[in-house]
VOZASE-648559 format. One line per field, with one value per residue (C-alpha): residue number from 1; chain; z, x, y. Coordinates in steps of 0.2 Angstrom, whole numbers. Example, Ala and Ser with C-alpha at 12.3 -4.5 7.8 and 13.67 -1.06 7.14 Angstrom:
2
pos: c(1/2)
unit: c(A/A)
pz: c(39/36)
px: c(62/68)
py: c(-22/-5)
***
This chain:
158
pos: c(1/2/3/4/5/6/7/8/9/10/11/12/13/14/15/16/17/18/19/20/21/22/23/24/25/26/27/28/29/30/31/32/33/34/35/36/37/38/39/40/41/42/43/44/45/46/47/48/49/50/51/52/53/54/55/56/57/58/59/60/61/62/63/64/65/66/67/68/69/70/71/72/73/74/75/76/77/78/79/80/81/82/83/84/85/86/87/88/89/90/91/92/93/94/95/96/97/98/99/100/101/102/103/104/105/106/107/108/109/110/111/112/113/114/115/116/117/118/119/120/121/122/123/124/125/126/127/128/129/130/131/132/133/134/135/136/137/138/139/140/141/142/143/144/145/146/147/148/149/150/151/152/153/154/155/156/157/158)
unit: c(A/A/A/A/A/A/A/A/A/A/A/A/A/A/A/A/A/A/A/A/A/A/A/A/A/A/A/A/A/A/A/A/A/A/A/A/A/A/A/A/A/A/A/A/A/A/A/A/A/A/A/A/A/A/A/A/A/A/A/A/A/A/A/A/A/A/A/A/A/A/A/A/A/A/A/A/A/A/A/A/A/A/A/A/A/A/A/A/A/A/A/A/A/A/A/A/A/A/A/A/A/A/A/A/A/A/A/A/A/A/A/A/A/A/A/A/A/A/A/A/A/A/A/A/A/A/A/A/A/A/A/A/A/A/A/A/A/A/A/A/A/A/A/A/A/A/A/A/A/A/A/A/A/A/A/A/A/A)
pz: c(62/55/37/23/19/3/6/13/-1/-12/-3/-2/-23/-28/-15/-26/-42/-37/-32/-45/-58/-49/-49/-67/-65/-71/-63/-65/-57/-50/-38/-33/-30/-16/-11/-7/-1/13/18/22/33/51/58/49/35/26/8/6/17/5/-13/-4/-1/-18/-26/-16/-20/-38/-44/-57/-49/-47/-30/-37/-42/-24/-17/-29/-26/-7/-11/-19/-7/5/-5/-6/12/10/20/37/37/54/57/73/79/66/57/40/39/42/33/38/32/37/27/41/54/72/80/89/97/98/111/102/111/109/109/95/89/94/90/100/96/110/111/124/125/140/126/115/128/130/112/113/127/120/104/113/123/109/97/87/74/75/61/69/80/83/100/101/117/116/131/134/131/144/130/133/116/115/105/108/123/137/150/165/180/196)
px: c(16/33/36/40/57/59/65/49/39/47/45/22/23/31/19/3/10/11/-7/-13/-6/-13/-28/-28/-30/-21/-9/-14/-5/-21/-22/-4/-8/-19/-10/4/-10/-15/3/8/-5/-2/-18/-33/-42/-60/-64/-70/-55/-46/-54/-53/-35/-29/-39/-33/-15/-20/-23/-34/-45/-61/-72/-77/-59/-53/-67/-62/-44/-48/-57/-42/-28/-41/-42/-23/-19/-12/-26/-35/-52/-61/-78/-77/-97/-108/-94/-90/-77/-57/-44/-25/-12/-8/9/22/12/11/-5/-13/-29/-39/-48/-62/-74/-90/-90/-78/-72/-54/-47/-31/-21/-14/-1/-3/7/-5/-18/-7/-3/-23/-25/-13/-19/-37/-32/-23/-37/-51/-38/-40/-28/-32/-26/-32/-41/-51/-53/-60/-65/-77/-79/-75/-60/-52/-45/-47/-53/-64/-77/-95/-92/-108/-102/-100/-112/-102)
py: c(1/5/9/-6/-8/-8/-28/-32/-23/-31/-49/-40/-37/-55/-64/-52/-57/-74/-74/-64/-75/-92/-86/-80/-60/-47/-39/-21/-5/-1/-17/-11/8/-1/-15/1/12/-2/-5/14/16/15/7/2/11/7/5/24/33/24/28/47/45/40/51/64/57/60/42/40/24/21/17/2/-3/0/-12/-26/-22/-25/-43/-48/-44/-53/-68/-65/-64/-49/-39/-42/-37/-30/-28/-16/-15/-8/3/0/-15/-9/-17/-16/-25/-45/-53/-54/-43/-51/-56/-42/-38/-22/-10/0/14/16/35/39/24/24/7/7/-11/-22/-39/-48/-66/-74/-73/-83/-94/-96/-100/-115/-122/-123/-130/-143/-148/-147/-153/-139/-131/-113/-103/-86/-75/-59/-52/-35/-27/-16/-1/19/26/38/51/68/70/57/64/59/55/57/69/60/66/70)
***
């Protein structure tokens, strides 16, 4: 994922004050220090990879205050959550990103993200036959990667 522009940051904080404000919270610069954590990440990022992260970055925050942030940028639909297998949930940023889809191995846990329009195309078509608006989708595909370093990987007998 590219970096924001500042245009499009801009466009991510008015659209948080805006739901903030709706729904009568405070608009603190700790929900913000995430909200910016989340978008200037390339990929997806849990709750504790985060905390680690800021604190690292020498942000006076809280675990606990990086969680609720997360629920609130959720509620927002400013975040995506993933729940990839039985890892602990990813989150990865959702105002004006495109629809994408993801490959995940079993070994070390690689999620690498796909776009494919025959799967859009696929969407459509079953909506208009069920007479369905569908507002989104998750497709993860779960299998082995081919990485050299793929960690945890079971050597392969020849």
């Amino acid at each position: 994922m590219l970096p924001l522009s500042q245009k499009r940051r801009e466009e991510v904080h008015e659209r948080f004050r805006s739901c903030l404000k709706h729904r009568g919270l405070r608009q603190t610069p700790e929900r913000f220090v995430v909200l910016d954590a989340i978008y200037d990440t390339s990929g997806h990022v849990d709750a504790d990879e985060l905390y680690v992260r800021l604190k690292q970055g020498r942000h006076s925050i809280s675990r606990a205050t990086v969680y609720n942030a997360l629920n609130v940028l959720l509620d927002c639909d400013l975040v995506i959550r993933h729940q990839f297998g039985n890892a602990q949930a990813k989150y990865e940023p959702a105002y004006r990103y495109r629809q994408h889809d993801h490959l995940i191995c079993l070994d070390c846990q690689h999620v690498l993200e796909f776009c494919d329009p025959r799967i859009q195309n696929i969407q459509e078509l079953v909506a208009d036959i069920y007479r369905f608006d569908i507002k989104s989708h998750a497709l993860n595909l779960y299998g082995h990667c081919r990485r050299p370093d793929c960690e945890n990987r079971a050597e392969i007998a020849v």
